[in-house]
SEVEX-398448 format. One record per residue: residue in one letter; x, y, z of N, C-alpha, C in turn. Coordinates in pm, whole numbers, plus 50000, padded with zeros to 5 digits. Example, Ala and Ser with C-alpha at 12.3 -4.5 7.8 and 13.67 -1.06 7.14 Angstrom:
A513194943150780512304955050780513204967050780S512854977550708513674989450714512905000350787
***
This chain:
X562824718148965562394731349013561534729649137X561724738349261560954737149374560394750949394X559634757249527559464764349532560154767149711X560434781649706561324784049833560044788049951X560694778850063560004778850168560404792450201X559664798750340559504810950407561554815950499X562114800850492563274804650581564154806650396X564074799850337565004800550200564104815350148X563214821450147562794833950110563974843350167X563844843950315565054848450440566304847950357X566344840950344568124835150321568484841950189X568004841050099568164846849934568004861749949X566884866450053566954880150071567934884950118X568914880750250569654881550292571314881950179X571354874650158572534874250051572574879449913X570894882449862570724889449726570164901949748X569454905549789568824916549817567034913549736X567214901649713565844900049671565224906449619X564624914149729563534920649784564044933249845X563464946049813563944956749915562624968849923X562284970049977562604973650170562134959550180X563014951150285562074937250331561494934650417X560854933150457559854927250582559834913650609X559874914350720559814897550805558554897450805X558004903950819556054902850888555284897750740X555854901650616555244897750487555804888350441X556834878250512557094864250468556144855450503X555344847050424554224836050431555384820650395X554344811450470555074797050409555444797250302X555254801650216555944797950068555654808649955X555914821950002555624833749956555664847450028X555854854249941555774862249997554654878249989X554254888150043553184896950015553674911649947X553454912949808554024926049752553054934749828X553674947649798552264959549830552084969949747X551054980649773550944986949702552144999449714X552205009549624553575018649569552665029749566X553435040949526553035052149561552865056649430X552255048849339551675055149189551025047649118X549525053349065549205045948982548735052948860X547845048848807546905050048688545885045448644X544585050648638544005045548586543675045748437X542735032648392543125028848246542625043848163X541375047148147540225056548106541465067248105X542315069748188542925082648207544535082748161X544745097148127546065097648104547245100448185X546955104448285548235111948411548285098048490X549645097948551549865089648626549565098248776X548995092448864549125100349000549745092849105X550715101949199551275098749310550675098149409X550825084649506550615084949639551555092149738X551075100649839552155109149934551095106450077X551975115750159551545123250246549835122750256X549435134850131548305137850145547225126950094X547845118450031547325108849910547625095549968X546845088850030547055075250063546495063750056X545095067549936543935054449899543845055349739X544255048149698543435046049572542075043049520X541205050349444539685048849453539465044349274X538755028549257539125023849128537725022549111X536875027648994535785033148942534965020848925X534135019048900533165007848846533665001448711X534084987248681534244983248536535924986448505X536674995548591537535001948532539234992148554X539804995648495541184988348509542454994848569X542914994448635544125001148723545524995548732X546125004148671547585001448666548375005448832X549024994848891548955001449034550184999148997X551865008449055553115004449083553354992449224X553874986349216554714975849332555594986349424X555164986649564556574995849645557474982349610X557764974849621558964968649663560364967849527X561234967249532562174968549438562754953249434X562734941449292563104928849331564414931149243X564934918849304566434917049249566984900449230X566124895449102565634882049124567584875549102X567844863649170569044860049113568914848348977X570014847148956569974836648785569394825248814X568914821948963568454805748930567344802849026X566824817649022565304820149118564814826648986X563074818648932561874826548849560994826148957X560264840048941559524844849045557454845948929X556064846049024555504846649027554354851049085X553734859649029552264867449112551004861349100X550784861649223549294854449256548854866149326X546804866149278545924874549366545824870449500X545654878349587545574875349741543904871949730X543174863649812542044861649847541094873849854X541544883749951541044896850025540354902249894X541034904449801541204913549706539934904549586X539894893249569538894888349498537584888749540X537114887049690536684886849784535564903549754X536384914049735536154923349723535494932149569X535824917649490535224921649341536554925549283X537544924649315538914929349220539804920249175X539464919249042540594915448964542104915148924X542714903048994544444909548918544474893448806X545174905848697545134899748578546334892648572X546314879948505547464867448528549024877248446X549524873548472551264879148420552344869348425X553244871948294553874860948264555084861848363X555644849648373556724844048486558004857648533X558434861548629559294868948626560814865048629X561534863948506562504856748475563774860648582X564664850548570565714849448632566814863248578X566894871748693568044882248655567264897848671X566114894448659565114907748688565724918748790X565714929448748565544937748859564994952648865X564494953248956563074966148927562094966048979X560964974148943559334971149004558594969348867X557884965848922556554958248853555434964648877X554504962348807553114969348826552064956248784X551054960748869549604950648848548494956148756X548044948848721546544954848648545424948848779X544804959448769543404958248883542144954148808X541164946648810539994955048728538714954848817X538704965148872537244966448931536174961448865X535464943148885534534941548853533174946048858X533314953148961531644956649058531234969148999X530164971449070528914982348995529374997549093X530164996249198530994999849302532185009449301X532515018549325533625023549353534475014149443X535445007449461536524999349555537675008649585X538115004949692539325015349745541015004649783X541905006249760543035001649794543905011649872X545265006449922545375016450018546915017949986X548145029250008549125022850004549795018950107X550475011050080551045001050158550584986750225X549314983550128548524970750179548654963450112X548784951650156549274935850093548354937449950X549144933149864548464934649745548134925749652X549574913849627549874901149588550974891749628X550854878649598551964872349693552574868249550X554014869649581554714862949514555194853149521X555454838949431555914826749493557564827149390X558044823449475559434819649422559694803249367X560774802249247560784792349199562624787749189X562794779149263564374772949268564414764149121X565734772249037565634765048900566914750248985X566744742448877567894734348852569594737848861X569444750848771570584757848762570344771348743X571334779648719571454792848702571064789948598X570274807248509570084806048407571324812048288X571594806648221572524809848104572544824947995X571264827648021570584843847977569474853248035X570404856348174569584862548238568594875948197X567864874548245566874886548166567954898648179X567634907348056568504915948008567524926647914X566414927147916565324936247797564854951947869X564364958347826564084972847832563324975947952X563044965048041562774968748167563424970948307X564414962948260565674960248371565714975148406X565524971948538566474985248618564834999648632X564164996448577562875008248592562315006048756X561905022148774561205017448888559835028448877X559895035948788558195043648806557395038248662X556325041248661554995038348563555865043848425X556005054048411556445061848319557645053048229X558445048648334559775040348262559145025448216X558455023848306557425011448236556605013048132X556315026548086555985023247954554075029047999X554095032348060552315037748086552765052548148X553365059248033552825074648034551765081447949X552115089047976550655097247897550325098647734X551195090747657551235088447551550285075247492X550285067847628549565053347620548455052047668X547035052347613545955051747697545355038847694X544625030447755544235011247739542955019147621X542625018147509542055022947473541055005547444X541214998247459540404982547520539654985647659X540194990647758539394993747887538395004447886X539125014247791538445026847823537135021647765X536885011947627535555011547530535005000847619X535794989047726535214982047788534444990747941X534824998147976533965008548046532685014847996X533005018947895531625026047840530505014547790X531065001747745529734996647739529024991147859X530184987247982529924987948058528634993148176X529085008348134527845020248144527165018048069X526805014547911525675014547853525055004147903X525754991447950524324982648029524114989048142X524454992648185523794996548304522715005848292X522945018348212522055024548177520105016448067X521015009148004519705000947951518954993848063X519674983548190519004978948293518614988448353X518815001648330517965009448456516475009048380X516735016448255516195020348146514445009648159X515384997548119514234982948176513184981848291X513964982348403513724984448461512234992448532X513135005148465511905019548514510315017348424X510825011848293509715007948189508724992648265X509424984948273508424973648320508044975248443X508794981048596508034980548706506904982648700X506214999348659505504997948652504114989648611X504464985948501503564975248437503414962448537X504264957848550504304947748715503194952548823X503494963248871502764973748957500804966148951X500904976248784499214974348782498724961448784X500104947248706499274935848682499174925948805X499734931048947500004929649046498644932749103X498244947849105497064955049182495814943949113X495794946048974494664935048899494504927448966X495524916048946495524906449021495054903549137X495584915449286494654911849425493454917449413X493024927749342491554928049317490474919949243X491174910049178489964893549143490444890549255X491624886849312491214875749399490254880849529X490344898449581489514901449692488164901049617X487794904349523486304901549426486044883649476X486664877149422486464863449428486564861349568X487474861749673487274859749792485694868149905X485984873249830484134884849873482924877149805X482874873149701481704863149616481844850149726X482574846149725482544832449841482304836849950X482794846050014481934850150179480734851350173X480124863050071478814860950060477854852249998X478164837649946477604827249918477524815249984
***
């Protein structure tokens, strides 16, 4: 098994359709750059929302987890397994993409990422910005049972299985405790400064007492 350089990316796209819509400008040495799609979800919530026209940033909450769609449509062949890696930018930024298992030989469809806004922060994504790179994998041979399971062929959130019937009900309780530390560190916080405050003031008043006893002695 190898992995396909940037001209064999070309070439497989060319004769398979790989990849569609394709871009030359998002072929890297040995990968290539998914982007973002025009729908997501977040975890806490139940509606899926569309990116359009009017709608062109995604805004992912503090703590929270985001189901984003892939624009691109793949069309893996029997003896190419494909793989997602986080882009730098995006870690860089406090955002999490969560590891996902291999994308088997025969695939075809979109895919979706999980996000998880680590930070204390609102973060913004955009659509149509590099999102993750995919690396391609040259098998030995074709595979003998090409993927064939209940995803083949989907291309919105909904057919993937995150409609409004499904809420991360793991994210949503990992959010709220989330908020409850935060609220206790404020909580801390507001309670001890002060006390700091006075044992602070104490403090430079022996030492100006004591520095005043030595001037005048």
């Amino acid at each position: 098994m190898s992995v396909l350089n940037d001209e064999e990316i070309r070439n497989y796209c060319e004769k398979y359709r790989m990849i569609e819509p394709f871009d030359d400008e998002r072929v890297q040495p040995a990968s290539y750059d998914l982007s973002v799609g025009d729908e997501y979800r977040l975890s806490h919530e139940k509606r899926i929302i569309k990116l359009g026209k009017w709608k062109k940033e995604i805004k992912i909450p503090p703590y929270t987890i985001c189901y984003v769609l892939i624009k691109e449509k793949l069309n893996i062949p029997a003896d190419v397994s494909a793989q997602i890696f986080p882009r730098h930018e995006l870690v860089k930024r406090g955002l999490l993409i969560y590891p996902q298992p291999p994308i088997d030989p025969g695939f075809k469809g979109k895919l979706y990422v999980l996000i998880h806004n680590l930070t204390n922060e609102n973060r913004t994504i955009n659509k149509d910005e590099h999102l993750v790179s995919l690396v391609f994998y040259k098998l030995c041979d074709k595979s003998e049972k090409p993927y064939a399971g209940k995803y083949q062929n989907k291309e919105t959130l909904e057919e993937l299985g995150l409609d409004s019937k499904n809420v991360d009900v793991y994210s949503s309780a990992l959010k709220e405790v989330s908020e409850k530390i935060e609220t206790w560190r404020e909580a801390l916080f507001s309670k001890y400064i002060p006390i700091l405050l006075i044992l602070m003031t104490i403090f430079l008043m022996v030492l100006t007492i004591l520095f005043g006893w030595g001037v005048g002695n």
